[in-house]
C-alpha positions in Angstrom: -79.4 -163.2 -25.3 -76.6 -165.9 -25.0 -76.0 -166.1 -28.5 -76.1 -162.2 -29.3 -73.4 -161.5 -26.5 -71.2 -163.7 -27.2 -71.8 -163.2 -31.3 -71.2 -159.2 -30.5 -67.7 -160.6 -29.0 -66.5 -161.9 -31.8 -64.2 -160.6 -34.7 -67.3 -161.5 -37.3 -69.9 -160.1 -39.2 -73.0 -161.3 -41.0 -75.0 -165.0 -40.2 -72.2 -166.9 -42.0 -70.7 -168.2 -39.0 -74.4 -168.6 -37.0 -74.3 -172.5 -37.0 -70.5 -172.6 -36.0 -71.0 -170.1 -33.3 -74.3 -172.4 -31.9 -71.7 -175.4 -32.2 -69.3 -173.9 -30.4 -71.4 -172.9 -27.5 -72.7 -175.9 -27.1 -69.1 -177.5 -26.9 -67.9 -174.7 -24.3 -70.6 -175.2 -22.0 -69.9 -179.4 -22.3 -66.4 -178.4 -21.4 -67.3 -176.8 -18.5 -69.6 -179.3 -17.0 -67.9 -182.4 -18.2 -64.4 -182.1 -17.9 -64.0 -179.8 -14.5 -68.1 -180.6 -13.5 -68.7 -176.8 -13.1 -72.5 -176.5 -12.4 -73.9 -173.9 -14.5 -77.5 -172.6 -13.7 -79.3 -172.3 -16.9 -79.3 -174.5 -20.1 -78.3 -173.4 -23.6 -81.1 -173.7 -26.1 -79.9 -172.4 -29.7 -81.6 -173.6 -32.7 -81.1 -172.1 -36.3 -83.5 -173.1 -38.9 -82.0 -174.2 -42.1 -84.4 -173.0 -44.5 -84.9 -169.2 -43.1 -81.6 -168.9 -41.4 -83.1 -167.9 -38.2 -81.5 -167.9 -34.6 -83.6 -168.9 -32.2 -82.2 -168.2 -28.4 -84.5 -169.7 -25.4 -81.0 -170.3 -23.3 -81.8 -169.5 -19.5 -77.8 -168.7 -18.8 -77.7 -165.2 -17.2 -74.2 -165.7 -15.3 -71.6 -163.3 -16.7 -68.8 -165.6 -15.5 -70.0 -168.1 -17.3 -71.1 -165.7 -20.4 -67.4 -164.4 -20.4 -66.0 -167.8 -20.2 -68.1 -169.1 -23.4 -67.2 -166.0 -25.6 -63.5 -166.7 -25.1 -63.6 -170.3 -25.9 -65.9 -168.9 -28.9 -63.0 -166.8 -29.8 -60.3 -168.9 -29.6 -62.1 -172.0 -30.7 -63.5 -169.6 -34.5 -61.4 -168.8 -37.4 -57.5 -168.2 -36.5 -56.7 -166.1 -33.5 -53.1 -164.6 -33.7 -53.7 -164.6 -30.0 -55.0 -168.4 -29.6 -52.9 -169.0 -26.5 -53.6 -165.8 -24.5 -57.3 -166.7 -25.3 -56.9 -170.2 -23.8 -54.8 -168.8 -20.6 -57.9 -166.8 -20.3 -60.2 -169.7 -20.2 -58.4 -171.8 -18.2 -58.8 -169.1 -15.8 -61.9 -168.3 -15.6 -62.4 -172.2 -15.4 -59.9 -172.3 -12.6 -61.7 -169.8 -10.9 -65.2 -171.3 -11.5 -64.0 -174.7 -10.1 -62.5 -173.0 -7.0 -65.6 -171.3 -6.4 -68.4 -173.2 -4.2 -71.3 -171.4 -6.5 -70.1 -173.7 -9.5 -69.1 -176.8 -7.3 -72.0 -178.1 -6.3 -72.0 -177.5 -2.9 -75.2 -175.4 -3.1 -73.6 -172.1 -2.0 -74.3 -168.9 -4.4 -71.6 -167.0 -3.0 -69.1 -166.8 -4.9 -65.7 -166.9 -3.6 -63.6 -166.2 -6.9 
């Protein structure tokens, strides 16, 4: 499911771009929880076999926030966005709002607070 929604958000068509798109979640979600220690609930598990082509999506990330937060790096980090700097406004943002929030602090509190 992770990698469909946030494939459906982007400005591409076709499987050419399904290993860069796996890439680049990975690398949003590292983001999160490594440079502003978020705590996301769920893991990303994206695997596309080289020989068939084949997405396979056993990630166990439901959050929207964090869904909405990985299609816009997604965006701005694929191909060349006119609008690269509203797109990284954006996730600053939600990542601002994440880390402010004691549901992806840490502190063990679901309610959000954003």
């Amino acid at each position: 499911m992770l990698f469909k929604t946030v494939k459906d958000s982007l400005p591409v068509s076709g499987d050419l771009y399904d290993g860069q798109i796996i890439t680049q979640i990975k690398a949003a979600v590292l983001d999160l929880t490594t440079s502003t220690e978020i705590v996301i609930d769920g893991e990303v598990d994206i695997e596309k076999d080289d020989d068939t082509g084949v997405v396979t999506d056993n990630s166990t990330i439901y959050d929207e926030l964090v869904i909405t937060a990985i299609s816009v790096w997604c965006n701005m980090r694929i191909g060349n966005p006119p609008n690269y700097d509203k797109l990284l406004e954006a996730y600053n943002s939600l990542k601002g709002q994440m880390r402010m929030s004691r549901k992806y602090n840490g502190d063990g509190d679901n309610t959000c607070e954003c």
